[in-house]
C-alpha positions as CSV (number, residue, x, y, z in Angstrom):
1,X,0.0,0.0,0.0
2,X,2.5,2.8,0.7
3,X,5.4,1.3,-1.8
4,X,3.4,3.4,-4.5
5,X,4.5,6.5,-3.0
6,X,8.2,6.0,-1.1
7,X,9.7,7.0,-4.8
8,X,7.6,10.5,-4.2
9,X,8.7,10.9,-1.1
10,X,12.1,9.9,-1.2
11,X,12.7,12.6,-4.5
12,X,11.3,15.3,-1.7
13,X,13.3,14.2,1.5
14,X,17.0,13.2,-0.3
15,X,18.4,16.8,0.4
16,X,17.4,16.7,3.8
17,X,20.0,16.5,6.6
18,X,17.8,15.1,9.1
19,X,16.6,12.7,6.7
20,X,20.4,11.5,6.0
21,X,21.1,10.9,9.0
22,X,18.5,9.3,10.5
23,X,19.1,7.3,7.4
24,X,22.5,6.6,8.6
25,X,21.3,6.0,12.1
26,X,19.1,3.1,11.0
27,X,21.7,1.7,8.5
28,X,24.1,1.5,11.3
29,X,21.9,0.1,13.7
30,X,20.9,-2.7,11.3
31,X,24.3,-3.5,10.0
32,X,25.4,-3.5,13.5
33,X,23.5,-7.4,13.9
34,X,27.0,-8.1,11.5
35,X,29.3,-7.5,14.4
36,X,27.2,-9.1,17.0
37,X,27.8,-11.8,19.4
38,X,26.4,-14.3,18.0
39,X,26.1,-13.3,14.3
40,X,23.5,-14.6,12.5
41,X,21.4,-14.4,9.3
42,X,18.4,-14.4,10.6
43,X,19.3,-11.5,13.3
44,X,20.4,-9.4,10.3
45,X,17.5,-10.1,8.4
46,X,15.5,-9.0,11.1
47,X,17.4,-5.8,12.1
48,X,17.2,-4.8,8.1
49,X,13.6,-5.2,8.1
50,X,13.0,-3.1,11.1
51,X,15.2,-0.1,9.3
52,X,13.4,-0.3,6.6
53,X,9.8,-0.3,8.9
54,X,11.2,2.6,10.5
55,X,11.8,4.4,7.3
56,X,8.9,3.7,5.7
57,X,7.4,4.8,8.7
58,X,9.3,8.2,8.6
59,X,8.8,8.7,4.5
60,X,5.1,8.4,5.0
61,X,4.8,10.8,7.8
62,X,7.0,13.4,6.2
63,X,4.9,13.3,3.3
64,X,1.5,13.2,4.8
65,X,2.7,16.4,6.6
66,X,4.0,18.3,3.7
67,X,0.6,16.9,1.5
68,X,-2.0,17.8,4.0
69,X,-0.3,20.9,6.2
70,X,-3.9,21.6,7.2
71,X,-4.8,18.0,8.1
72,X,-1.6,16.2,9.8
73,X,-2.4,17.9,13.6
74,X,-5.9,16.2,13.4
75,X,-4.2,13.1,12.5
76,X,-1.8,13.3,14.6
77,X,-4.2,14.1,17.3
78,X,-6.7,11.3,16.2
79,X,-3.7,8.3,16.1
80,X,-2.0,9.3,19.7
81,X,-5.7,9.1,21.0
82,X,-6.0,5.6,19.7
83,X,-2.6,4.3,20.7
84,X,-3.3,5.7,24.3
85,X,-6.5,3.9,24.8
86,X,-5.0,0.5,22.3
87,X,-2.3,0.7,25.3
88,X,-5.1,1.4,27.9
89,X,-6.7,-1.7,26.7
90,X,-3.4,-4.2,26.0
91,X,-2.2,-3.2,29.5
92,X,-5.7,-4.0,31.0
93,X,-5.6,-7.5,29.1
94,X,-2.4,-8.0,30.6
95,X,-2.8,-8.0,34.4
């Protein structure tokens, strides 16, 4: 669903310093799983994929905000009320 638009986004957010290097950050903290005690595949695998989450992640949000100026505070608004009461309610489940 959001592959469609990560080319957009990426063409706005390539000259962006904080975008380098967070993209360094997560590059190093997924190559890192290389160096590990114990190394394996599967721990590298994992650590690449939740870079490229976390990017994604980023990529979309930086492009909702500069698509819909007038609309990203009422999402933003609207998704940290449902993760407060999803938490309100896993925590409750828990215990």
């Amino acid at each position: 669903m959001a592959i469609p638009i990560l080319p957009e986004s990426l063409r706005q957010l390539k000259n962006d310093t904080l975008f380098r290097l967070l993209a360094l950050y997560i590059a190093y903290m997924a190559f890192s799983a290389i160096w590990s005690e114990p190394f394996s595949l599967r721990g590298l695998r994992k650590s690449i994929m939740e870079g490229l989450y976390v990017s994604a992640f980023i990529i979309i949000t930086a492009l909702l905000c500069s698509t819909y100026p007038a609309r990203f505070e009422r999402l933003l608004r609207t998704l940290c009320l449902v993760a407060g009461i999803m938490a309100i309610v896993t925590f409750g489940a828990s215990y």
